[in-house]
C-alpha positions in Angstrom: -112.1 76.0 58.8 -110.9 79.0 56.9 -107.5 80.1 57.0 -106.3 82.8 54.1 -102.9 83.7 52.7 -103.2 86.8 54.7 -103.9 85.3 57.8 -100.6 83.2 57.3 -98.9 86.4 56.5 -100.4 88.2 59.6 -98.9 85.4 61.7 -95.5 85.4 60.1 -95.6 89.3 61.0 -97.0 89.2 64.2 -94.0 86.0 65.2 -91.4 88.2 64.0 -92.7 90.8 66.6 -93.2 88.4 69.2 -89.6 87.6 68.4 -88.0 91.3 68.9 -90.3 91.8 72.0 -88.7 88.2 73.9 -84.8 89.6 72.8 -85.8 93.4 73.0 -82.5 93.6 76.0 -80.5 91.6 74.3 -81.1 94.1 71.3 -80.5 97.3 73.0 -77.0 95.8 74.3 -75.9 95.0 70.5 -77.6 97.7 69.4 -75.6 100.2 71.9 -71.8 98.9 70.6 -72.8 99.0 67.0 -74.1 102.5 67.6 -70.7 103.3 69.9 -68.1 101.8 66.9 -70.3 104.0 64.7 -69.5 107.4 67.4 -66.2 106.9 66.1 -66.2 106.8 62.8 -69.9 108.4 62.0 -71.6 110.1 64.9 -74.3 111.3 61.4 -75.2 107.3 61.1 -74.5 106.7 64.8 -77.5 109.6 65.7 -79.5 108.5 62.7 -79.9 104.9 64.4 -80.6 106.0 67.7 -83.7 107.8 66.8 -84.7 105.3 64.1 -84.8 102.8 67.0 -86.5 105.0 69.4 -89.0 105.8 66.9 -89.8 102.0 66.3 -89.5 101.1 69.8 -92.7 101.9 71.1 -94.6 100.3 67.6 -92.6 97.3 68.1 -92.3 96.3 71.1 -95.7 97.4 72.7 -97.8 96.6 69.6 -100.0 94.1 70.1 -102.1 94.5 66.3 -102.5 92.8 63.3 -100.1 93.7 60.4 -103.3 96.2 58.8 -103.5 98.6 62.2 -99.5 98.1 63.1 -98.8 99.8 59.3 -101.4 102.4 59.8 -100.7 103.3 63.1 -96.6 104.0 62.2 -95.7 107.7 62.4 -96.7 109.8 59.4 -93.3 111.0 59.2 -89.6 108.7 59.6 -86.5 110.6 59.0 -84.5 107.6 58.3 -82.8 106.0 55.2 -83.0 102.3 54.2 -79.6 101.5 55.4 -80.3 102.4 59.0 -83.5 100.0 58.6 -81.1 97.4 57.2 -78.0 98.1 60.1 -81.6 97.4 63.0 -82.4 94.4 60.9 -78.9 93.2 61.3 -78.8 93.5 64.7 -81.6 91.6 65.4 -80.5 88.8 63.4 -77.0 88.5 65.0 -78.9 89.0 68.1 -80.9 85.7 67.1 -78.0 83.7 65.9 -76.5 83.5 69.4 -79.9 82.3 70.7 -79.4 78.7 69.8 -83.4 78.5 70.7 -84.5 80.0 67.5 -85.2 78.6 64.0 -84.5 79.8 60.0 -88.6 80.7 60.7 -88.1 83.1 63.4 -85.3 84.7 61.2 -87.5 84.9 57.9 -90.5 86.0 60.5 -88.2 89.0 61.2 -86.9 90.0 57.7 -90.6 90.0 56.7 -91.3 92.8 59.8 -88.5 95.2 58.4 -89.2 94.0 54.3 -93.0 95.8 55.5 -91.6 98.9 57.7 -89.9 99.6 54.6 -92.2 99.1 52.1 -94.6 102.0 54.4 -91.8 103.8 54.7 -90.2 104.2 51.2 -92.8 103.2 49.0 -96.0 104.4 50.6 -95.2 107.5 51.7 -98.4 109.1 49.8 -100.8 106.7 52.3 -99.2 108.7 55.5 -99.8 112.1 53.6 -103.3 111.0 53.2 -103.6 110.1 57.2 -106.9 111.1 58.9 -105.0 113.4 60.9 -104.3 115.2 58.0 -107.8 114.9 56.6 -109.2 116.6 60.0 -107.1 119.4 59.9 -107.3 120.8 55.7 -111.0 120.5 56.3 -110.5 123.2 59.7 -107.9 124.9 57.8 -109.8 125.4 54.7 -111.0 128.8 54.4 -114.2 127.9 51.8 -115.5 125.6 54.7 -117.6 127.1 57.8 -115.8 124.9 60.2 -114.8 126.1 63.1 -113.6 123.1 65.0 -113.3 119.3 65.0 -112.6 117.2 68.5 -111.9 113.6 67.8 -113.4 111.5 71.0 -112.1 107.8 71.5 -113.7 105.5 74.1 -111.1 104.7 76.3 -111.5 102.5 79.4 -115.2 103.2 78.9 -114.5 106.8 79.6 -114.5 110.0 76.5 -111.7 111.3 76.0 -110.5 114.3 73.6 -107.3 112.8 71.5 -106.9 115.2 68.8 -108.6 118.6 68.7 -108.6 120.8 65.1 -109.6 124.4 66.0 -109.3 127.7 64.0 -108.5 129.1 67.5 -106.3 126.9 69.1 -105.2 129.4 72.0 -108.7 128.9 73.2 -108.4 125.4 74.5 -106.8 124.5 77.6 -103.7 122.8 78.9 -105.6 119.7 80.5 -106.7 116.5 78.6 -110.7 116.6 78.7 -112.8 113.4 79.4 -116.1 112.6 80.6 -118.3 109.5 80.9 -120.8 110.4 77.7 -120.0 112.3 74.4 -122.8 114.3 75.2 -121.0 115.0 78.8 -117.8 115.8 76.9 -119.3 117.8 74.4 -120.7 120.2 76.7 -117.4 120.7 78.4 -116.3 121.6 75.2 -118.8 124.5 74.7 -116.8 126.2 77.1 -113.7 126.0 75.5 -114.9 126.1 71.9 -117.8 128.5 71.2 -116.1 131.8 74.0 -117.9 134.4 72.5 -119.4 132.8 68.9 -122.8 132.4 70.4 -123.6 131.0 67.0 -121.5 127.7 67.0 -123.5 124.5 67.5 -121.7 120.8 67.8 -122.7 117.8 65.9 -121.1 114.8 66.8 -120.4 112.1 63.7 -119.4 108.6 64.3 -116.5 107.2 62.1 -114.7 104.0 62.4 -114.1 103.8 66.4 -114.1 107.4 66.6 -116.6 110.4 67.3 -115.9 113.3 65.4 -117.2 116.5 67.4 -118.1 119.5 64.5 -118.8 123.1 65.8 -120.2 125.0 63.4 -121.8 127.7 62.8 -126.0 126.6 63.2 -127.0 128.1 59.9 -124.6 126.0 57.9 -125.4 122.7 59.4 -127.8 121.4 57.0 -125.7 122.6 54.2 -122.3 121.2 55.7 -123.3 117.7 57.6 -124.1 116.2 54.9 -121.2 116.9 52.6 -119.2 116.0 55.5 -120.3 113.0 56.1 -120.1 112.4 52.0 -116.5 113.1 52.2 -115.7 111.1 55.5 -117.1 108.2 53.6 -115.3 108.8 50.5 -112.3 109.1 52.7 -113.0 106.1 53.9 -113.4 103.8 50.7 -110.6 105.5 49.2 -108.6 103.9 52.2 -110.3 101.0 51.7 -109.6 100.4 48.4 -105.8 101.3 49.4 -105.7 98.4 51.8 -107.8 95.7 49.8 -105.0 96.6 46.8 -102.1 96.0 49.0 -103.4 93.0 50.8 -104.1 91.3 47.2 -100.4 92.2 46.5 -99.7 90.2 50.0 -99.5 86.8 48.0 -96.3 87.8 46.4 -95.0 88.6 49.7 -95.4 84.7 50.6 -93.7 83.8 47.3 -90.4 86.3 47.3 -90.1 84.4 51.0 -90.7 81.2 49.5 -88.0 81.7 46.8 -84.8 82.7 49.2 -85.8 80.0 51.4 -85.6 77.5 48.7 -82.8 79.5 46.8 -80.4 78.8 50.4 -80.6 75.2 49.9 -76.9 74.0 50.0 -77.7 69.7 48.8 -80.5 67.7 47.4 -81.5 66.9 50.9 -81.4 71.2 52.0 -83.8 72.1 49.2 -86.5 68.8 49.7 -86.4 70.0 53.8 -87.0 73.7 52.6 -89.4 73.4 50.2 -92.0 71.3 52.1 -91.4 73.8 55.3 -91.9 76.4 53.0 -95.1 75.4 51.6 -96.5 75.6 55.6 -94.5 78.5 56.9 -95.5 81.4 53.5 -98.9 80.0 53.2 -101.9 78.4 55.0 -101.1 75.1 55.8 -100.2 72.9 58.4 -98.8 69.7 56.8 -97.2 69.1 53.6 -95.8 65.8 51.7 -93.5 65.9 48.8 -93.1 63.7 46.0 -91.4 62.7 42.9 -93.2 61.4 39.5 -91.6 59.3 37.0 -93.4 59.4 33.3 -92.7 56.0 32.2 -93.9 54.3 35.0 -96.8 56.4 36.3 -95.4 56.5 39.2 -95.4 58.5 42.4 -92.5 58.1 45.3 -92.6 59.6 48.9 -89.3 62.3 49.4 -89.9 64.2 52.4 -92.8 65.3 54.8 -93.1 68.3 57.0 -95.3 68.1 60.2 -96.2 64.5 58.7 -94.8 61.1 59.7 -91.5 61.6 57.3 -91.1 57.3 57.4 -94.1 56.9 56.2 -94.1 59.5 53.6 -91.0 58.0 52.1 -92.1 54.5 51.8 -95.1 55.3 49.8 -94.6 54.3 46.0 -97.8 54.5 44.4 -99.1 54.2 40.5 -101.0 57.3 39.8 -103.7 55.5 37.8 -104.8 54.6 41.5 -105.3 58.3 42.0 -107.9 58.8 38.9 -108.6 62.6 39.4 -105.0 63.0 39.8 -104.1 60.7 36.6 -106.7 62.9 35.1 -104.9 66.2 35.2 -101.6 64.1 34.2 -103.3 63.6 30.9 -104.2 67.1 30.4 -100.6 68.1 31.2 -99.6 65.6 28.3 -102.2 66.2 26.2 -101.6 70.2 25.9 -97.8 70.4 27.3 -96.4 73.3 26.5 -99.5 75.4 25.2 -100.2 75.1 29.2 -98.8 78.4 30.5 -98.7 77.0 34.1 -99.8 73.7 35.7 -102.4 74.7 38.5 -103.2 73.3 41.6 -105.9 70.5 42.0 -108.0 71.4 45.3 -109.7 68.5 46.6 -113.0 69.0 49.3 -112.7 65.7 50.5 -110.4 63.2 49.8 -112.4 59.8 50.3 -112.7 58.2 47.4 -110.0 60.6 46.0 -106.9 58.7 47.6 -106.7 54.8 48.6 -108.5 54.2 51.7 -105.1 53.1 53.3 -103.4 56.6 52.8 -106.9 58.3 54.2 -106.6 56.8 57.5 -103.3 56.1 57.7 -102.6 60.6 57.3 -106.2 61.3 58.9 -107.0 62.9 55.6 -110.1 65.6 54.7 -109.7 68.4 52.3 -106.1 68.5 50.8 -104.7 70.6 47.8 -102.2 68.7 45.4 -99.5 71.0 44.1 -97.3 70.6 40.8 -93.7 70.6 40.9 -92.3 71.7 37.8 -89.8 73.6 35.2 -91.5 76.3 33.7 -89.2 76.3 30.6 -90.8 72.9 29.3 -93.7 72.4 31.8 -92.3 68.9 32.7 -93.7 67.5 35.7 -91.1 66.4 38.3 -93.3 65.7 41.3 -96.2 67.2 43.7 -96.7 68.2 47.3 -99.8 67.2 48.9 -101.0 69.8 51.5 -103.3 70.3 54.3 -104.2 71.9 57.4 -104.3 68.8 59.8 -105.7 65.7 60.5 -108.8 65.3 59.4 -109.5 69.1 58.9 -111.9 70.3 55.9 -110.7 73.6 54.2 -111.2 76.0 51.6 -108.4 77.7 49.2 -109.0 81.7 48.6 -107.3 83.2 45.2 -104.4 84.5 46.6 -103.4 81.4 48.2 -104.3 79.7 44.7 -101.8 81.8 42.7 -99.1 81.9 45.4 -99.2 77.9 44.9 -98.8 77.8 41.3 -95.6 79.9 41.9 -94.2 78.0 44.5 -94.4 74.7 42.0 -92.6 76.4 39.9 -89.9 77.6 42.0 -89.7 74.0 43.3 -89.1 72.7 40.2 -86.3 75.6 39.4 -84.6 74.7 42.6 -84.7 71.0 42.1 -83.5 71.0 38.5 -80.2 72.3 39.9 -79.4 68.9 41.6 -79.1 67.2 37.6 -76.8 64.0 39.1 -79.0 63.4 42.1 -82.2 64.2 40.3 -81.2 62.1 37.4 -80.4 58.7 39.3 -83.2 59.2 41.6 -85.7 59.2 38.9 -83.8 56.3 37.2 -83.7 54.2 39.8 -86.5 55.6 42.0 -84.3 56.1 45.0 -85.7 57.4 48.8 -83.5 59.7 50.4 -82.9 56.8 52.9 -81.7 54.9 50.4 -79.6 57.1 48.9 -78.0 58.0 52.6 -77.5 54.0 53.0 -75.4 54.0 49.6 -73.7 57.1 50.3 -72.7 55.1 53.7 -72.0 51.9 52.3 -69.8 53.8 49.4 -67.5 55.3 52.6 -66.9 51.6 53.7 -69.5 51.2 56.4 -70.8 47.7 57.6 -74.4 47.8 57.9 -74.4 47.9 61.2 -72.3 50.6 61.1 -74.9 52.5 58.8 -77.6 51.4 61.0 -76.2 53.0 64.0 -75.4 56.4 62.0 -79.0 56.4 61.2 -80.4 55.5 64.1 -82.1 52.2 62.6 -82.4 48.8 63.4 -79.4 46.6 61.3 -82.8 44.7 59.4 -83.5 48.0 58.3 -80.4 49.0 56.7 -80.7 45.5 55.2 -84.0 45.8 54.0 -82.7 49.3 52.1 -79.5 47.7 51.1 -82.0 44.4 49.5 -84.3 47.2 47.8 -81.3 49.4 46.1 -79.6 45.8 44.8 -83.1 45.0 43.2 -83.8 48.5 41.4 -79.9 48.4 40.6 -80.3 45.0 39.5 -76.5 44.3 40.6 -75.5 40.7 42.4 -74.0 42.6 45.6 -73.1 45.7 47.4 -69.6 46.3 45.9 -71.1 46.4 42.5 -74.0 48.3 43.7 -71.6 51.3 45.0 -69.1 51.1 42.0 -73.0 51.7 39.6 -73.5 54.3 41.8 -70.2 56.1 41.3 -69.9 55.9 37.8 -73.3 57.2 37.4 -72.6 60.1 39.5 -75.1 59.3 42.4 -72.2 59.1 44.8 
């Protein structure tokens, strides 16, 4: 199993158009008042974004291809401004916030969808200049080139069809499309049309891409011109190529600026533990993720939160790292060079039995997994990890975008983290779960434990299990002094 960061991407694109497509009425309805409060104030902005949306209608709603084709396949030319892009993308989240069915997902699924619209739009203008379309038609314009015509031919429901026709003469062609079950059929129905009177003109058809390209010509030119033209069609072709292989390496960065205002929403300790370990599976290629805290001193490793994983079970793991040798390997490198490291990297691991105890293998199904540093940047300190996969017992590989997008994502956990200083502090003090924390928080209002074990939906030994563990790493004689510790160091 293979999954890439662009894979991830294409499927956070194509949810945020499966998104518009399932609210497309409700979006025409809001989109109709805004643009009738507009009528009477701005009919310029109120015109503006009714043809802006009937331009991206058809490309929204009825495409059904990857990110790649839906970019090169929007019109060459948008007469529309960023803030009519921004007033659609508006709409559709208002439209989305009444829909108590949808997630923070299907909302960052559809900010990505207009973030790439607009990108095409405002900052790749030059790649729609440089459209085959356009290509086609200076090569039948051009006056130092012999060419007379060129008839693009798609396959369509096994049948030829003429899309596009380039002609020096384009009075010459008729009203009607023209189809036919061969390109050799269709070609000679194009004789008619094409050569009239120029009893010299011969057609050579040219594959490209999942076209035919139909070239009249005049016959004593064809060895001469073919073969250029076919050169050039395949420089054409590389350049846009290249063009698309540069944008898609960019694509990783895409997954991080996502990553970042996901994390950089997070209202509480709790908000940015949730969001980062979502994040780490929505912006990249992976379908589980586990995050935890280290503590220096005691080599130690504790459970915080899980995503798609059994969260319990994540947060009662407290394991020494010297149990983890590759791991405790890298964690003597990190302290070792400190900060001569200019980032911490990931640690991809093939397979890991005899990597991780035995318990936590079966216990998570575990195969390949990737182990992830969380840390500050400013002093490369290490504040924890998230462990990630792509299910159960699934082996995987890591591609180099993925592998830098991952070294910013530690970092930006860390950032976001390091924010929290009172709850970060007495966590990694004391070593407190989030459950723990919660029963403190609870105990600190007055609750009984049975109280806090029906606000938690636990069993009342639970809560007194949690209450027994926070006494012991508190070392305090009760619960009173427990919650007073807790207050003065700012916990609570």
């Amino acid at each position: 199993m293979f999954m890439t960061l662009n894979d991830q991407m294409n499927t956070l694109f194509q949810r945020g158009l499966t998104v518009i497509k399932d609210n497309y009425e409700d979006i025409q309805k809001e989109l109709h008042w805004v643009i009738q409060q507009y009528k009477r104030n701005n009919k310029n902005i109120a015109e503006a974004m009714e043809d802006t949306f009937r331009f991206l209608t058809e490309h929204l709603i009825h495409a059904e291809f990857p990110l790649n084709h839906f970019i090169s396949n929007l019109p060459s030319k948008m007469n529309t401004n960023p803030f009519i892009l921004l007033l659609l993308e508006n709409v559709v989240h208002k439209v989305l916030q009444e829909n108590a069915k949808k997630t923070h997902h299907d909302h960052f699924s559809i900010h990505y969808v207009f973030t790439k619209i607009s990108e095409e739009v405002f900052l790749f203008p030059y790649q729609k200049n440089s459209s085959l379309k356009d290509f086609i038609n200076h090569l039948v314009a051009s006056h130092q080139m012999p060419i007379d015509s060129i008839i693009v031919a798609e396959n369509i429901n096994n049948c030829f069809v003429a899309t596009q026709v380039y002609t020096k003469n384009p009075s010459s062609l008729p009203a009607e499309k023209l189809e036919a079950d061969t390109i050799y059929d269709l070609t000679e129905i194009l004789y008619n049309y094409i050569t009239g009177n120029k009893n010299n003109l011969s057609a050579v058809p040219i594959p490209y891409d999942h076209v035919t390209l139909i070239v009249f010509l005049p016959r004593e030119d064809i060895s001469k011109v073919i073969p250029f033209l076919t050169f050039t069609l395949k420089m054409y072709n590389d350049s846009q190529k290249s063009l698309l292989i540069a944008k898609q390496s960019q694509q990783w960065k895409d997954s991080v600026i996502m990553f970042n205002e996901k994390v950089m929403g997070s209202q509480t300790y709790t908000d940015a533990l949730q969001n980062i370990a979502s994040g780490f599976v929505e912006f990249l290629p992976f379908e589980r993720s586990a995050l935890f805290s280290y503590n220096k001193n005691e080599q130690t490793g504790l459970g915080l939160y899980g995503h798609h994983i059994d969260k319990e079970a994540i947060r009662n793991i407290t394991e020494n790292v010297q149990n983890l040798p590759l791991v405790h390997k890298q964690l003597k490198i990190l302290e070792n060079f400190g900060r001569r490291l200019k980032y911490i990297q990931p640690l991809y691991i093939r397979d890991a039995k005899g990597i991780f105890p035995e318990q936590y293998i079966n216990q998570f199904e575990l195969k390949s997994v990737v182990v992830v540093p969380v840390y500050l940047s400013s002093s490369n300190k290490l504040l924890g990890a998230a462990i990630l996969d792509q299910g159960p017992w699934q082996y995987f590989k890591i591609d180099k975008d993925t592998f830098l997008a991952l070294i910013k994502f530690g970092q930006s956990a860390g950032e976001i983290l390091a924010k929290y200083d009172k709850e970060r502090k007495s966590g990694k003090k004391w070593h407190f779960s989030p459950r723990e924390l919660e029963v403190l928080k609870l105990l600190a209002e007055g609750a009984s434990t049975f109280e806090a074990a029906i606000e938690m939906h636990l069993s009342e030994y639970t809560v007194r299990d949690y209450v027994s563990a926070i006494m012991q790493k508190m070392n305090v004689k009760n619960r009173t002094e427990a919650v007073a510790k807790a207050i003065r160091e700012g916990l609570i």
